[in-house]
C-alpha positions as CSV (number, residue, x, y, z in Angstrom):
1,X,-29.2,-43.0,43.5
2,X,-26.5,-44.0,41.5
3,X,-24.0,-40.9,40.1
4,X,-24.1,-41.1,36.1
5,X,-20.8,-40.8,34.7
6,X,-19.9,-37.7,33.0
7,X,-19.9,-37.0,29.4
8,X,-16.4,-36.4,27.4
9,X,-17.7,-33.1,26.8
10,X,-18.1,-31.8,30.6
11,X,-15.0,-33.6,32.0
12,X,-13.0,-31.4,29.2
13,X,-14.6,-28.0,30.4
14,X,-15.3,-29.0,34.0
15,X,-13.7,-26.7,36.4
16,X,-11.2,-24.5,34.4
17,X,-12.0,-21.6,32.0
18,X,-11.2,-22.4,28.1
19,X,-8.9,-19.2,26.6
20,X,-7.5,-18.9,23.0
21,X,-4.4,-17.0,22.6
22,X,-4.9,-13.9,20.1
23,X,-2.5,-14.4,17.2
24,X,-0.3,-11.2,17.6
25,X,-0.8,-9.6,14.2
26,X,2.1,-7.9,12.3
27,X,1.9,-4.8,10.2
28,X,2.7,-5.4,6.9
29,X,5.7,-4.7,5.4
30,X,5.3,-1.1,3.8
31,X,6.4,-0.2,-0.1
32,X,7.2,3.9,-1.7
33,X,6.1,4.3,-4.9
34,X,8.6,6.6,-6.4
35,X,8.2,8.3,-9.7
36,X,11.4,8.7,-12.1
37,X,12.2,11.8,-13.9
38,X,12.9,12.0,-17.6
39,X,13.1,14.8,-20.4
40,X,10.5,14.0,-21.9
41,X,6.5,14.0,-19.8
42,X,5.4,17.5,-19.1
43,X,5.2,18.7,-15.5
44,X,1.7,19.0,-15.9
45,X,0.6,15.5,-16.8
46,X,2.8,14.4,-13.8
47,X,0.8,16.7,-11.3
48,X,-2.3,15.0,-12.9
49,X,-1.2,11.6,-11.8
50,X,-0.3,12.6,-8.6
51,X,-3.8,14.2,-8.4
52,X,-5.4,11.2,-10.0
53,X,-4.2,8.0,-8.7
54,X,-2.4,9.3,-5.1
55,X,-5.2,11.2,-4.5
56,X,-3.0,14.7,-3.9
57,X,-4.3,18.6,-4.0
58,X,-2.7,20.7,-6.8
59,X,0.0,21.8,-4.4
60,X,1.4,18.6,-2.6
61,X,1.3,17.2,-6.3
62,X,3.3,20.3,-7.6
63,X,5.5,20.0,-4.9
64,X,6.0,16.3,-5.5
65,X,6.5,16.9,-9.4
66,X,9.0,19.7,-8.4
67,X,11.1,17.5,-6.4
68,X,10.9,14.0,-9.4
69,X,12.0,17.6,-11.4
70,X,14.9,18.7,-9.5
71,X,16.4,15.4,-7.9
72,X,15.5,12.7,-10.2
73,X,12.8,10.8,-8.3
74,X,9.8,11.7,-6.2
75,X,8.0,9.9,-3.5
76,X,4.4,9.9,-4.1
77,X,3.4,7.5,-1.4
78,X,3.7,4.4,1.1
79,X,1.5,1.7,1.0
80,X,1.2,-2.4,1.6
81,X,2.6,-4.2,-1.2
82,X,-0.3,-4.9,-3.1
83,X,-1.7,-1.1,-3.3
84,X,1.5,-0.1,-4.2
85,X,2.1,-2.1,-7.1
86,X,-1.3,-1.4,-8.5
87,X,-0.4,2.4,-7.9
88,X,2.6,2.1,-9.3
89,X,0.8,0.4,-12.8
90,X,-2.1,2.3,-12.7
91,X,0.8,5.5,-13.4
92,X,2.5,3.3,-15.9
93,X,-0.9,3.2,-17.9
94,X,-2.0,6.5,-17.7
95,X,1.5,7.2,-18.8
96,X,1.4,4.7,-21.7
97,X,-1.9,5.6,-22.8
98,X,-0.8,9.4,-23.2
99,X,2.3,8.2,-25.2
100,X,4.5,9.7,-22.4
101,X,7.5,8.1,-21.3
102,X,7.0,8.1,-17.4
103,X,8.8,5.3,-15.1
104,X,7.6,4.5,-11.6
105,X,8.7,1.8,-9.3
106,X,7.9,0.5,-6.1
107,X,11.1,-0.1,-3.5
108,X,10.5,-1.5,0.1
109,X,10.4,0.9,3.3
């Protein structure tokens, strides 16, 4: 009997074992959100932001809110790009919306 010829398909594969490579995936690149201080937003309605969009208890907010106070900034978190610019706007809103003055930024790690 004559030996048919092998397909395309099994002389690729015949014999050796067919890896991928993983990708190596990179963390990425990490962003603060930092609150600015001015004269002008009460204490309290910056502990509610904290509370409200950074998701801190009363006393890591105060805490927070002390240092923005006594320094001139705060950091209220570090996050990818993307959730911190949405943080960082969702601040400026509540800010705007309450007719308070209140700056935040977002500055890379």
């Amino acid at each position: 009997m004559a030996k048919r010829p092998a397909s395309k398909r099994e002389t690729e594969t015949e014999g050796s074992v067919a890896t991928k490579s993983k990708p190596k995936l990179k963390r990425p690149p990490m962003y603060r959100v930092i609150i600015l201080n001015d004269d002008f937003t009460p204490m309290d309605f910056v502990v509610a932001v904290l509370q409200s969009v950074f998701d801190k208890d009363k006393a890591e907010a105060t805490e927070i809110m002390l240092q923005v106070h006594r320094t001139g900034v705060g950091v209220c978190g570090v996050y990818p790009f993307e959730i911190a610019e949405t943080k960082a706007a969702q601040v400026i809103d509540m800010a705007q919306r309450s007719m308070h003055p209140l700056q935040c930024r977002v500055e890379k790690v």
